[in-house]
MIDREN-25654 format. One line per field, with one value per residue (C-alpha): residue number from 1; residue in one letter; x, y, z. Coordinates in pm, 1 decimal, decimal comma. Last residue first. Example, Ala and Ser with C-alpha at 12.3 -4.5 7.8 and 13.67 -1.06 7.14 Angstrom:
# residues 2
pos <- c(2|1) $
code <- c(S|A) $
px <- c(1367,0|1230,0) $
py <- c(-106,0|-450,0) $
pz <- c(714,0|780,0) $
# end
This chain:
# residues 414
pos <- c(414|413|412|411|410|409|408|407|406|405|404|403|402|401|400|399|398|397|396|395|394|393|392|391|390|389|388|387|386|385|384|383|382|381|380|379|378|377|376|375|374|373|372|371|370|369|368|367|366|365|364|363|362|361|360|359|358|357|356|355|354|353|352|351|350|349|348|347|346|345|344|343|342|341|340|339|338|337|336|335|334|333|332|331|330|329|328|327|326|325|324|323|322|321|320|319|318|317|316|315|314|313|312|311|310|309|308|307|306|305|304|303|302|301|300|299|298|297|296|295|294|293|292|291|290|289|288|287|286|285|284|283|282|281|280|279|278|277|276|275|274|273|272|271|270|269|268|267|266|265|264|263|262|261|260|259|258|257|256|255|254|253|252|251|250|249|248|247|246|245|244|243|242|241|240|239|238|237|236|235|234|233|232|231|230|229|228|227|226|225|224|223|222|221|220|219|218|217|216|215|214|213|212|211|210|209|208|207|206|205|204|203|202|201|200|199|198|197|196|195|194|193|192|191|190|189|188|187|186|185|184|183|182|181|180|179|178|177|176|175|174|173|172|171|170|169|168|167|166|165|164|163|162|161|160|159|158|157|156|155|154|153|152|151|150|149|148|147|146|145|144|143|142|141|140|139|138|137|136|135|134|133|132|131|130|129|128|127|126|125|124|123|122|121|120|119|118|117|116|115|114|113|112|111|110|109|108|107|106|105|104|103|102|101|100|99|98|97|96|95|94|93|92|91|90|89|88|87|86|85|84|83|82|81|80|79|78|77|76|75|74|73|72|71|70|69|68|67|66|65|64|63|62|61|60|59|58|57|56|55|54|53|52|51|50|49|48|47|46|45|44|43|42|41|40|39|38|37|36|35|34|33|32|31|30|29|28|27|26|25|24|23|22|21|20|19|18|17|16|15|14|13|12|11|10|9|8|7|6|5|4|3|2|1) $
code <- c(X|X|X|X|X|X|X|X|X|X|X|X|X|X|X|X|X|X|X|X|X|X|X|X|X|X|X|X|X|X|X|X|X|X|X|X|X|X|X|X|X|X|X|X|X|X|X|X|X|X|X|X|X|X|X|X|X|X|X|X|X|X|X|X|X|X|X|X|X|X|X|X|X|X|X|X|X|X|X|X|X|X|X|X|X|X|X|X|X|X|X|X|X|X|X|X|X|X|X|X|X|X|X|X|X|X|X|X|X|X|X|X|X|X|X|X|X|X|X|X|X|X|X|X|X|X|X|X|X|X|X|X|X|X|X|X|X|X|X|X|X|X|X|X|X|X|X|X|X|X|X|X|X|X|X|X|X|X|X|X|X|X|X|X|X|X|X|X|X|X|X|X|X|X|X|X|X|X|X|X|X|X|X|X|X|X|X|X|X|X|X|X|X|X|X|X|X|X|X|X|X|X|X|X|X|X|X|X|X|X|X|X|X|X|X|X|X|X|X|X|X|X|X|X|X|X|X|X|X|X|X|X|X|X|X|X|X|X|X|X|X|X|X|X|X|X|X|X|X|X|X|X|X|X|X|X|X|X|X|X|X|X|X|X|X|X|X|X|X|X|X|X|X|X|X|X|X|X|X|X|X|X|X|X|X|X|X|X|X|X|X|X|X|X|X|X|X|X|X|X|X|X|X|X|X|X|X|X|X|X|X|X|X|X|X|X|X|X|X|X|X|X|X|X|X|X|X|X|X|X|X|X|X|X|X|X|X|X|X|X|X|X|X|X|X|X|X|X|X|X|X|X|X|X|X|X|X|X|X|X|X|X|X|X|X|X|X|X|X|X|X|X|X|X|X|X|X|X|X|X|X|X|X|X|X|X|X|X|X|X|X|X|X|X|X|X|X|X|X|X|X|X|X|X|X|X|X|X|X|X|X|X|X|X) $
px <- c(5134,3|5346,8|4982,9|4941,4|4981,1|4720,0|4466,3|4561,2|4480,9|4180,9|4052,6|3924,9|3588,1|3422,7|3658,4|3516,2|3159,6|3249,3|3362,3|3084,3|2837,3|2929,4|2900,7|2572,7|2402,5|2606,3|2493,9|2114,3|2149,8|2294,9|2049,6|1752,4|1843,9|1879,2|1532,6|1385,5|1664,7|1599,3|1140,9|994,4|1303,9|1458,5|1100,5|956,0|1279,7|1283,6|874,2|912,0|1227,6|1075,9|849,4|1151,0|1379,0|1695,7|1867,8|1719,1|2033,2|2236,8|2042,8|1962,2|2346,7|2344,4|2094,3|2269,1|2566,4|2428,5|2269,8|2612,5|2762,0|2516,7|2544,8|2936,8|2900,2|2644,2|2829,0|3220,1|3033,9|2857,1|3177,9|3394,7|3094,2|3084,7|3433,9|3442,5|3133,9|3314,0|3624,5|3381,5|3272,8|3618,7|3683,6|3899,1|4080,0|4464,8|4560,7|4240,6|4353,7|4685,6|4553,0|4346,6|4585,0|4838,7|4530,1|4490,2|4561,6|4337,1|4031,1|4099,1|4165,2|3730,0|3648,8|3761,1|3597,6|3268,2|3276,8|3332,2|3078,0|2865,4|2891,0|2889,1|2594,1|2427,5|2530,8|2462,9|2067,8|1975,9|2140,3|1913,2|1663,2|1698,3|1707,2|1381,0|1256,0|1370,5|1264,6|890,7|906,6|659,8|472,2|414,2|251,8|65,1|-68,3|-179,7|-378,2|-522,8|-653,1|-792,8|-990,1|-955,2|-1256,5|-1175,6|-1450,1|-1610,2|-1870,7|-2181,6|-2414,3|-2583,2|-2216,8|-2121,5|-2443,1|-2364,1|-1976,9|-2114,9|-2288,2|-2041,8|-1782,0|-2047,2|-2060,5|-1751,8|-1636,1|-1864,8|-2174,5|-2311,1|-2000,1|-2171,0|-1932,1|-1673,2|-1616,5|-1339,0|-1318,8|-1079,3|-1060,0|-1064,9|-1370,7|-1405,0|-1772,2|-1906,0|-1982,6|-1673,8|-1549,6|-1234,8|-946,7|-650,8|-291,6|-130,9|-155,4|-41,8|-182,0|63,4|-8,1|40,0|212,0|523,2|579,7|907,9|923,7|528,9|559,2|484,9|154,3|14,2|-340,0|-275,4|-13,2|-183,0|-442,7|-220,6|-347,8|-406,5|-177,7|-330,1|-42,3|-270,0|-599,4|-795,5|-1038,5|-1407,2|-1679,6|-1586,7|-1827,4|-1698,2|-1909,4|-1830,4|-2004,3|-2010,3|-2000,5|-1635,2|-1419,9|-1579,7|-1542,1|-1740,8|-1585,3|-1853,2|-1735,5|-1947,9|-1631,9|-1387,2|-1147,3|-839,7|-653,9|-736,8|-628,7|-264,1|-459,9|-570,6|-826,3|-1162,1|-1397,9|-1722,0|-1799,3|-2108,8|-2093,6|-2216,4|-2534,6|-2424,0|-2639,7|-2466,2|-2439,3|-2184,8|-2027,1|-1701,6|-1779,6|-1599,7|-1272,3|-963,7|-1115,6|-987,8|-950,4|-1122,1|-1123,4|-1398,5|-1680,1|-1611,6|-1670,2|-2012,5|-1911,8|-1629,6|-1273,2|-994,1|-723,3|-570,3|-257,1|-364,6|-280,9|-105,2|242,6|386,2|482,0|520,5|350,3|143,0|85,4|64,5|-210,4|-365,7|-389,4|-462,1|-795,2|-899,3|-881,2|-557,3|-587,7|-869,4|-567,1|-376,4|-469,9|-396,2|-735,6|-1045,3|-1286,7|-1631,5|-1854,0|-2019,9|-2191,1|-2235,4|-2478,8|-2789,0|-2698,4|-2875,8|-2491,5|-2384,8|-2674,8|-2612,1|-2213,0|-2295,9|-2546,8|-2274,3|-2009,7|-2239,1|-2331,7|-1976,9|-1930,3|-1737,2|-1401,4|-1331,2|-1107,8|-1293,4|-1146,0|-1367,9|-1120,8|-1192,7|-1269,2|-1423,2|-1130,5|-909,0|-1089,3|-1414,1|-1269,2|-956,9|-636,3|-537,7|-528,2|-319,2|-75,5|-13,2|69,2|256,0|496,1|546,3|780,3|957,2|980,8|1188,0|1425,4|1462,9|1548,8|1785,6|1962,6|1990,6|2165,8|2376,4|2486,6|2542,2|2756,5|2977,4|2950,5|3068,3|3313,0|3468,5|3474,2|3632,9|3929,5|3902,2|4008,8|4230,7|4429,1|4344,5|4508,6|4715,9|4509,0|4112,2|4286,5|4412,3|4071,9|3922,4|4190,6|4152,8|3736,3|3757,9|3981,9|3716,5|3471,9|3663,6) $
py <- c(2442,2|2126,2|1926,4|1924,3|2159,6|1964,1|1982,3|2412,7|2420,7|2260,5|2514,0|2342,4|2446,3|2132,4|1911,4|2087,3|2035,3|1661,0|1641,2|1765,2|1582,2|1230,1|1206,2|1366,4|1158,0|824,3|818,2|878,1|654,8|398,5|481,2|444,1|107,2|-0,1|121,6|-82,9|-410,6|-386,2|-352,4|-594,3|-829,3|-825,0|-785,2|-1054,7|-1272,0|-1146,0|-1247,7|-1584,7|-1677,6|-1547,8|-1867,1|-2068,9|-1947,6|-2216,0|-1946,8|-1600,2|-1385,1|-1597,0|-1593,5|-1234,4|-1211,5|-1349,5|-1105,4|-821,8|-956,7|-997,8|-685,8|-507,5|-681,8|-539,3|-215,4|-179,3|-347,8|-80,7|184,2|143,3|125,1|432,1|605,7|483,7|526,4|959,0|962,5|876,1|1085,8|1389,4|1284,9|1286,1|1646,6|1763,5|1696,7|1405,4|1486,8|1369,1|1671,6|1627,2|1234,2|1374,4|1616,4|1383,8|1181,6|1471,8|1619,8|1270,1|1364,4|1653,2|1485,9|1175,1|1347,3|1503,2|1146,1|1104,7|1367,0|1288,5|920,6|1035,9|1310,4|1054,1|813,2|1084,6|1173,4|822,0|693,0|1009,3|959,1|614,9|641,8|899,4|726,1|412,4|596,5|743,4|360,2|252,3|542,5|446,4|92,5|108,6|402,3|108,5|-107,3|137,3|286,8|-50,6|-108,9|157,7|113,5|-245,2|-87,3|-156,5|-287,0|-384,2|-585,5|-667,2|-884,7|-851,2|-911,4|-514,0|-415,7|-641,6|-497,7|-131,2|-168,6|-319,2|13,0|249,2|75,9|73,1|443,1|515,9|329,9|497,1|406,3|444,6|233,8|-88,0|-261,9|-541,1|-778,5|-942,7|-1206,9|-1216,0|-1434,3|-1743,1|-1980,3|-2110,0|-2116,2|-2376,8|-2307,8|-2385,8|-2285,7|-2468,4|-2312,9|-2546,9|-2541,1|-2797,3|-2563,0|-2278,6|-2020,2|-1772,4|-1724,6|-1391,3|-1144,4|-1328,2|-1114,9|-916,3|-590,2|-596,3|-402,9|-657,4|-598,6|-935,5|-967,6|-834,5|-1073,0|-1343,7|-1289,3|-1430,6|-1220,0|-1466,9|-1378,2|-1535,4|-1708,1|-2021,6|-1943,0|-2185,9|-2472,3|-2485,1|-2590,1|-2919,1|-3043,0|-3168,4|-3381,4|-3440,8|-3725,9|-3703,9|-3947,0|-3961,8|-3757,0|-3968,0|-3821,6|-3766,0|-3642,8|-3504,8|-3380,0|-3125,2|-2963,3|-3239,4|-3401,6|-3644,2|-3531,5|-3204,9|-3167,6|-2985,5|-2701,9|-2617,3|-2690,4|-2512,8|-2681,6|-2601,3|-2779,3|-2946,2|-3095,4|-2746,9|-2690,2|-2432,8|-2081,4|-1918,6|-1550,9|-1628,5|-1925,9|-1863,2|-1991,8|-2230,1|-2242,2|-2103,7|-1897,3|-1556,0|-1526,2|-1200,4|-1205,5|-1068,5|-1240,5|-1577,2|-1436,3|-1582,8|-1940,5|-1939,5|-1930,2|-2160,1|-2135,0|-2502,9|-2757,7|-3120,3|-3372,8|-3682,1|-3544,1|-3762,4|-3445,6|-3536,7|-3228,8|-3362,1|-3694,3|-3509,2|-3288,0|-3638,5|-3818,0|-3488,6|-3470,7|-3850,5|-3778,4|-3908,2|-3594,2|-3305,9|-3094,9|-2796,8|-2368,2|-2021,0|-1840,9|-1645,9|-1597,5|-1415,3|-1100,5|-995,4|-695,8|-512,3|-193,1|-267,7|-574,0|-890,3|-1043,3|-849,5|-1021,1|-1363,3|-1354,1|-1265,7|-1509,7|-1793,8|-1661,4|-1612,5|-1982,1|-2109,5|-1943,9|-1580,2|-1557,7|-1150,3|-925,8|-1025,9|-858,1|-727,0|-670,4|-478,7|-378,0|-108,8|148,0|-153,9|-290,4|-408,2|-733,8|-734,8|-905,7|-574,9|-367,0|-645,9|-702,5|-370,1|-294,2|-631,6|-462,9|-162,8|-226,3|-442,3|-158,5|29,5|-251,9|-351,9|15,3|13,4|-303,6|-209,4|109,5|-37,8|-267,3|34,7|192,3|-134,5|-179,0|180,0|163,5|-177,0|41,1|323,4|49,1|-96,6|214,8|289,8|-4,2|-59,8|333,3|263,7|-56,6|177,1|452,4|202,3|64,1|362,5|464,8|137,4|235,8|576,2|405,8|153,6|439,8|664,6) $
pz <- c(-1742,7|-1611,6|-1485,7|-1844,2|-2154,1|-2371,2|-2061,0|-2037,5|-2395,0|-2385,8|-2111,9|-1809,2|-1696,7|-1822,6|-1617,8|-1296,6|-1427,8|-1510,7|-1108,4|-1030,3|-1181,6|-1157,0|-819,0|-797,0|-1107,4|-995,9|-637,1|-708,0|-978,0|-704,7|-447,0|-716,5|-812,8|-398,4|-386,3|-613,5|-508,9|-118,1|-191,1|-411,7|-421,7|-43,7|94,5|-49,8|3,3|370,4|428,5|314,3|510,2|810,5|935,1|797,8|1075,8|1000,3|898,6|943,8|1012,8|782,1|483,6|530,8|551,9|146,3|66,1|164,0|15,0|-313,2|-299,2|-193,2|-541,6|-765,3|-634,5|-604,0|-973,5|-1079,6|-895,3|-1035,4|-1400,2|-1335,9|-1224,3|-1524,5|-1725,1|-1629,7|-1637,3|-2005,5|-2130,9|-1948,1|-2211,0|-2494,0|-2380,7|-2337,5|-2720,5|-2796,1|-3123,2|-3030,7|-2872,9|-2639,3|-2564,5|-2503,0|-2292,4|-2103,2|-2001,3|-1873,2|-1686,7|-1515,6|-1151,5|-1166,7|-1270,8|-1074,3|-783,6|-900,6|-940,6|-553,9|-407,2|-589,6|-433,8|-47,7|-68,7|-272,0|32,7|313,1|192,6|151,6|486,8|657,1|485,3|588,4|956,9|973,6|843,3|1069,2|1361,9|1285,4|1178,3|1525,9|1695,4|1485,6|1618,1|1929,3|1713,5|1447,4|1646,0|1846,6|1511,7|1362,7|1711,3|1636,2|1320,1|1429,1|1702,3|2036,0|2245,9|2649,4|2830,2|3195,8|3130,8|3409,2|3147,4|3122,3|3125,0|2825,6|2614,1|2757,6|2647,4|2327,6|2231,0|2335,9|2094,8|1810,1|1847,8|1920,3|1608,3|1402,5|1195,4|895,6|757,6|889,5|1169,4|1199,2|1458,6|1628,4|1918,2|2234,9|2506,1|2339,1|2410,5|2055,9|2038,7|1760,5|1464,9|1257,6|909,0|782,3|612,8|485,4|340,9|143,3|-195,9|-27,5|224,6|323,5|734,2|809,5|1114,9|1191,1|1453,1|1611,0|1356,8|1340,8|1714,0|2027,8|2233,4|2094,2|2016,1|1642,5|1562,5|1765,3|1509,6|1221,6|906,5|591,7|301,2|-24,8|-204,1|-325,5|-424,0|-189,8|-315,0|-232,8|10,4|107,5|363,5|723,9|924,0|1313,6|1444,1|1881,2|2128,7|2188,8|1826,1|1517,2|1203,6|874,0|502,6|250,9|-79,8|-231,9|-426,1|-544,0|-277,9|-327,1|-647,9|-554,0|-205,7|-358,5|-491,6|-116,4|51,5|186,6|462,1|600,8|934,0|1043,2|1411,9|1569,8|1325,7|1075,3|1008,4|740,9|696,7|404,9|214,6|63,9|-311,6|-498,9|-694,4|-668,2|-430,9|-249,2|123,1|265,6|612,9|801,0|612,5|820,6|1137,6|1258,2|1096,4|1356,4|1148,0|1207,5|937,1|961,7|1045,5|1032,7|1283,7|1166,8|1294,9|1049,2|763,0|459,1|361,9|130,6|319,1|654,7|445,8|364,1|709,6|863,5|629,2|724,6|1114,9|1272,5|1473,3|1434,1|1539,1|1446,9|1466,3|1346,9|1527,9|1423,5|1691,4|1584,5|1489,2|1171,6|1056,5|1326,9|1311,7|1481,5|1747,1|1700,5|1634,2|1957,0|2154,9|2076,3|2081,5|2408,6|2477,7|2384,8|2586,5|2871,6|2798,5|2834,1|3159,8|3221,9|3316,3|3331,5|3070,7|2734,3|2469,5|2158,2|1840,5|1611,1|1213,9|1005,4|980,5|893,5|625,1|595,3|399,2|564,9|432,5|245,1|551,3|770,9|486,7|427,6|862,5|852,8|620,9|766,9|1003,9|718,6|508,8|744,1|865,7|485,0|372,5|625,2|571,5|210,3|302,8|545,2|208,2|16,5|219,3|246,3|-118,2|-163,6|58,0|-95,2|-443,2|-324,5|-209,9|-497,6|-727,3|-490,1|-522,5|-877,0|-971,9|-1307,8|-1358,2|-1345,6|-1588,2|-1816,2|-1821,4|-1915,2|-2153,2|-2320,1|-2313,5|-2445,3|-2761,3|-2838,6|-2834,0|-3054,9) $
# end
């Protein structure tokens, strides 16, 4: 029986290739703006994840303190003073995506890594007073809290790949002019951690044009400063017995009192801006989503049910010959599914193929499309095509099921 269901099958699929194909090139096509679709979305939101799992108090608990007004070095300094004294914050500090410390003994062997000959090394550059803010898992080691670092000591944690140079407690010094810099490893990274970019968060772009994270690998390095950075912007994070307009009200008097003239936005809604700049994007997107769906399975249940009517003759014979309706259902049921898995397979291959192309030579993206493409694209591109085959499938079977057996054995001549 089954050997026979799958010659008529394939009969079925040679006797009408052309349109066969042609519903097949649709669907692939459909499928593809689909993909594309489901990418644009999820990639709007992808920064947002990233940004709430990369934060030790989270998003409701974190901000960033802007500095509108040039103030000296020691203003800086007493600010930072005042806000650390301050009941209520936990931490407070610049955090910045950073390279240099050149021809320095650590840039000599992440170049050497890397093979890069830059000789400067490429870092996560945290102030001592932030450095429970993000929360970086260790290989091995400990992440050194609440610490109170002279300016020329540094804390230092390496990737997998330093470990055939550096062992915990190592002690590395530098000259830069008068001054001996000492840097102490700490620890070694886990490697795949996403560490937020703060430009990311600084900028007033949405998450669909920033490379929001840094993935730290086994080259990659975080050191732990205490020195003032000088940006214009620093974050902090707050106890949860207090709110945001609370805290907020309470640096606005500090920075008043100094003559600083500051704006505070909170990491939650700076999220929410993001994502409301792209959210007629991602409305767009859906709609375009759902008419390409419907007018797929409109397009794909119209034809199985020609197919129906065109092969009454077929399926006659097959009925005179002790097919029962319900083995012939079974037939156009994997003659769809079949025509949907390979439409699916091959619109993923595509998809991922013009990723390629949008993004080539962008390596900073290349990370984020593959992770994307396989935890997001290929889930919901599975559920699209059994979506697809369930309401495609269905009708036309229920319009075969209401044909009498003697009206199939009589053919389209009864």
């Amino acid at each position: 029986m089954v050997n026979i269901m799958l010659k008529m099958i394939i009969k079925s699929v040679k006797n009408r290739k052309r349109s066969f194909l042609l519903t097949m090139l649709v669907c692939i096509a459909s499928l593809t703006m689909a993909s594309f679709a489901v990418y644009i979305y999820e990639n709007a939101h992808f920064c947002q994840n990233v940004v709430e799992n990369g934060l030790t108090a989270g998003t409701k608990n974190t901000a960033i303190i802007s500095v509108r007004n040039d103030i000296s070095n020691e203003e800086y300094t007493e600010l930072y003073t005042k806000l650390l004294n301050e009941k209520g914050i936990l931490s407070v500090g610049e955090i910045e995506i950073n390279i240099g410390l050149e021809d320095s003994e650590l840039a000599k062997v992440q170049c050497s890594l890397t093979g890069s000959d830059e000789n400067m090394i490429n870092y996560v550059k945290i102030d001592s007073r932030a450095v429970g803010i993000y929360d970086i898992p260790l290989e091995k080691g400990i992440i050194e809290k609440d610490i109170n670092l002279s300016e020329n000591v540094h804390h230092v944690y390496l990737g997998s790949g330093f470990k055939k140079y550096y062992k915990t407690g190592d002690i590395m010094e530098e000259i830069y002019g008068e001054n001996t810099y000492r840097f102490e490893v700490k620890g070694f990274l886990k490697s795949g951690t996403k560490v937020i970019d703060p430009e990311t968060l600084l900028s007033t772009d949405s998450f669909l044009d920033d490379k929001c994270y840094k993935k730290l690998g086994e080259n990659d390095a975080v050191m732990v400063w205490n020195e003032t950075m000088y940006t214009n912007a620093m974050f902090f994070t707050w106890s949860n017995n207090v709110s945001f307009n609370q805290i907020k009200t309470q640096i606005n008097q500090i920075a008043d009192s100094m003559g600083i003239v500051t704006v505070i936005g909170s990491i939650d809604d700076i999220l929410n801006e993001k994502l409301e700049a792209g959210r007629k994007i991602n409305d767009f997107v859906n709609d375009i989503l759902w008419i390409v769906m419907i007018t797929t399975i409109i397009m794909l249940t119209c034809t199985q049910i020609s197919v129906v009517f065109t092969n009454m003759s077929e399926y006659g014979i097959l009925c005179a010959n002790g097919f029962s309706i319900l083995w012939i259902a079974a037939m156009l049921i994997v003659e769809n599914s079949v025509k949907i898995i390979i439409s699916g397979i091959c619109s993923s291959v595509l998809f991922y193929r013009l990723l390629d192309i949008l993004f080539a030579g962008v390596g900073s993206q290349s990370d984020v499309c593959r992770e994307i493409f396989i935890r997001n694209v290929i889930p919901a591109n599975c559920i699209i095509c059994i979506l697809i085959i369930l309401v495609s499938s269905a009708v036309p079977v229920l319009v075969l099921m209401d044909q009498k057996t003697s009206t199939l054995i009589g053919g389209n001549d009864t």
